[in-house]
C-alpha positions in Angstrom: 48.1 7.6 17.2 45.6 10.3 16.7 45.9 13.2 18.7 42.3 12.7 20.4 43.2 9.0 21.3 47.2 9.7 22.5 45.7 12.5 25.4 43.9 8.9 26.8 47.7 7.4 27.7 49.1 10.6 29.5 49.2 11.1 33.2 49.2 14.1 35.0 53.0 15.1 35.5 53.8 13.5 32.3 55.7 15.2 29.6 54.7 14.4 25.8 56.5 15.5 22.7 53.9 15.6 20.0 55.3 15.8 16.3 53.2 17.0 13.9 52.4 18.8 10.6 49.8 20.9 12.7 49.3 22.0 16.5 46.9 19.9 18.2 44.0 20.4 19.4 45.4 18.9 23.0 47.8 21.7 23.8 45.0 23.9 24.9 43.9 20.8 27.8 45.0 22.1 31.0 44.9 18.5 33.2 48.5 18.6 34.3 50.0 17.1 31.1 53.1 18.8 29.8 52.6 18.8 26.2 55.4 19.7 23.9 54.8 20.5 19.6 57.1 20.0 17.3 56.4 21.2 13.9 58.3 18.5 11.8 57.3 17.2 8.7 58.3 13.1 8.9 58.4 12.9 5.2 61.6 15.4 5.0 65.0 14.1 6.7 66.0 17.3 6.5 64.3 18.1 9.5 65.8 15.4 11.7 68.7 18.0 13.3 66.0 20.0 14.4 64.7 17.9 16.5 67.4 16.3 18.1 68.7 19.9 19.1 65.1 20.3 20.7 65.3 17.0 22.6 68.7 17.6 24.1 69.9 14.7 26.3 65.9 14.3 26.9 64.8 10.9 27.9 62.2 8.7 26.1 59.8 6.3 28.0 57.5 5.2 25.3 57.6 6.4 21.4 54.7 5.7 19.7 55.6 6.0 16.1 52.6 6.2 14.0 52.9 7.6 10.1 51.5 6.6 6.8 50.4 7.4 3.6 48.2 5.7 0.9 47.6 5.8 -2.9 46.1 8.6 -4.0 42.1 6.6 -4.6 43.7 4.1 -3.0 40.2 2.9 -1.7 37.8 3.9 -4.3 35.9 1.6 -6.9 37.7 2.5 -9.9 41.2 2.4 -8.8 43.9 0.8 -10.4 48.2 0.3 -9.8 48.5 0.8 -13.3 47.5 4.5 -12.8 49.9 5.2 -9.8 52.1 7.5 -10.7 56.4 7.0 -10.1 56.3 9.9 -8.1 53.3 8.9 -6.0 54.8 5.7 -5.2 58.2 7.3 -4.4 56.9 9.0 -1.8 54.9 6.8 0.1 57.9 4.3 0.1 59.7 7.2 1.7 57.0 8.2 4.2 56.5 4.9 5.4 59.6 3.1 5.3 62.5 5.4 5.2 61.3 7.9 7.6 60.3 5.0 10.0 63.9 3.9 9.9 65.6 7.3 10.1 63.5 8.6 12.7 63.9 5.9 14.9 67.1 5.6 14.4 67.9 9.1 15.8 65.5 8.9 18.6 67.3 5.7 20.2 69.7 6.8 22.3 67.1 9.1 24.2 65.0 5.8 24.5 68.2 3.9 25.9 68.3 5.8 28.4 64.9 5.1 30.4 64.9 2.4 32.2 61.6 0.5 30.8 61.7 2.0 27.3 59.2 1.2 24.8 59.0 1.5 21.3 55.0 1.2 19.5 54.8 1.6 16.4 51.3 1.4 14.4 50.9 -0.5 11.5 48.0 -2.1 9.6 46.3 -5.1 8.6 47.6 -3.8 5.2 50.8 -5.9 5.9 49.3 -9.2 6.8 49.2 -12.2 4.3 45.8 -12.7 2.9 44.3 -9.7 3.1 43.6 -9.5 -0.3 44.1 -5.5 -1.0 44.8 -4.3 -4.5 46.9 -1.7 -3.3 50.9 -2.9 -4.2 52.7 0.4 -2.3 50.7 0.3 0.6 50.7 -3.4 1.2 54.4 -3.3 0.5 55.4 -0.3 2.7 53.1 -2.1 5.4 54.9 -5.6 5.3 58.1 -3.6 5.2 57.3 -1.9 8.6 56.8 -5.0 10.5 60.4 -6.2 9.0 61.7 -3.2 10.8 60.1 -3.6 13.9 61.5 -7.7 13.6 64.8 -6.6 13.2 64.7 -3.3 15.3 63.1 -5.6 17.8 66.3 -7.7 18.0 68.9 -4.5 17.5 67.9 -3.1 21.0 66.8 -6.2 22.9 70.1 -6.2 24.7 69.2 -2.7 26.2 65.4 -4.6 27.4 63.6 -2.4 24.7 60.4 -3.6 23.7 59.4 -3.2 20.4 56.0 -3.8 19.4 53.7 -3.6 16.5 50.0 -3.1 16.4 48.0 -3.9 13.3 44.6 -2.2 13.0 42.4 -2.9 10.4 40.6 0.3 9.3 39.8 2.9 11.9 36.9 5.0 12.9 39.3 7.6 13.0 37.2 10.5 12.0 34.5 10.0 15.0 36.0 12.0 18.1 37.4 10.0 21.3 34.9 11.9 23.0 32.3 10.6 21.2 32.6 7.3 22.5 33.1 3.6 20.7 29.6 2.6 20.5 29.3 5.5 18.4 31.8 5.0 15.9 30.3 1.1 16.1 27.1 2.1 15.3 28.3 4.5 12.3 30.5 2.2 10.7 28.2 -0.7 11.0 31.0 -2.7 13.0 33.1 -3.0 10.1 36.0 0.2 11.5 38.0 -0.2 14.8 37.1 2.5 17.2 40.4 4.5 18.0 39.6 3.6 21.5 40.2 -0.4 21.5 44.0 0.7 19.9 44.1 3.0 22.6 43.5 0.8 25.7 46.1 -1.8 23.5 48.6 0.6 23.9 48.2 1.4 27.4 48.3 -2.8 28.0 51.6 -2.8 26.9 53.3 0.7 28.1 52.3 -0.9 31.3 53.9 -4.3 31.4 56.9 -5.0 32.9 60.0 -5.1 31.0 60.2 -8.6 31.3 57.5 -9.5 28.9 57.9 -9.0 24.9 55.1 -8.3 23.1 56.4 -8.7 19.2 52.5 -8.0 17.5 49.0 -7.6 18.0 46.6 -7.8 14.9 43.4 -6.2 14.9 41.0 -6.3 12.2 37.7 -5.9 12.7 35.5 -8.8 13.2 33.8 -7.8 10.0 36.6 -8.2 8.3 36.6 -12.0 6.6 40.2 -11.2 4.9 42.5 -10.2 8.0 
């Protein structure tokens, strides 16, 4: 989730581990959050140690697992799969699959230990049929996440884990939360989700009980005549 939107799900008294690249601009918000930054880099295993020697025997409420990468003019006019290059498409596969796996992986037995432990992760319209996007590593790495959150889904549902997936279509992402959702629906001509909608999605389901399993929500925009 972007950092302006995730601030929106915290409560005062909570404590939030934010992994990033880059600080945050929400460290500096004094409104009774405790915010923790990690400096990890998702793409590299290699940091994986590190922060399982910061969490400790920490326990995890709610992950909300959201990384990605596309093509390099993935989304212009002109662009083409024949002019990805094997590297490129290494990478993304790695960043969006392999990382998801791994990184989950090691954060589980910090999650198993809360007693209504929640696992969101954010996808994309990207990996729904008929969508009709040139893009072949995105869409793949896309469909490929919602096979792990399927099978991750059944993994942990003997500890009552939910594990859910949200599909956006594209966001509004560069408008500030702040800034409000009509404006990011006027800019965008209603064609982007504002990062507010996703944000009151995934404070729906952090609040459910741990009886109910949410497996997906899809949200493309109603713009959208291919999602």
């Amino acid at each position: 989730m972007y950092d302006i939107g995730i601030k929106r799900l915290q409560s005062s008294r909570d404590t939030v581990w934010i992994v990033s690249r880059s600080e945050p601009s929400s460290l500096s918000i004094d409104d009774g959050v405790h915010r923790i930054c990690l400096k990890i880099d998702l793409s590299n295993q290699t940091h994986i140690p590190y922060l399982l020697e910061a969490l400790e025997n920490k326990t995890i409420d709610v992950l909300i697992y959201n990384v990605g990468l596309w093509e390099k003019q993935g989304f212009e006019d002109d662009y083409s799969f024949d002019h990805d290059q094997l590297e490129d498409i290494a990478h993304l596969i790695k960043v969006n699959v392999t990382s998801t796996v791994t990184y989950i992986q090691v954060l589980l037995p910090h999650i198993r230990k809360s007693e209504k432990g929640k696992i969101i992760v954010i996808g994309s319209t990207a990996g729904l049929d008929h969508t009709n996007l040139p893009q072949v590593s995105l869409v793949a790495s896309k469909f490929g996440l919602r096979g792990i959150v399927n099978a991750l889904r059944e993994h942990v549902r003997k500890d009552k884990i939910s594990v859910i997936c949200i599909n956006p279509g594209e966001l509004a992402a560069e408008v500030p939360y702040e800034d409000g959702a009509e404006k990011a629906i006027i800019l965008y001509d209603e064609t982007r989700i504002p990062v507010q909608d996703i944000v009151e999605l995934a404070r729906c389901v952090i609040h459910l009980s741990r009886v109910s399993c949410v497996k997906e929500i899809n949200v493309p925009a109603m713009a959208d005549l291919n999602a």
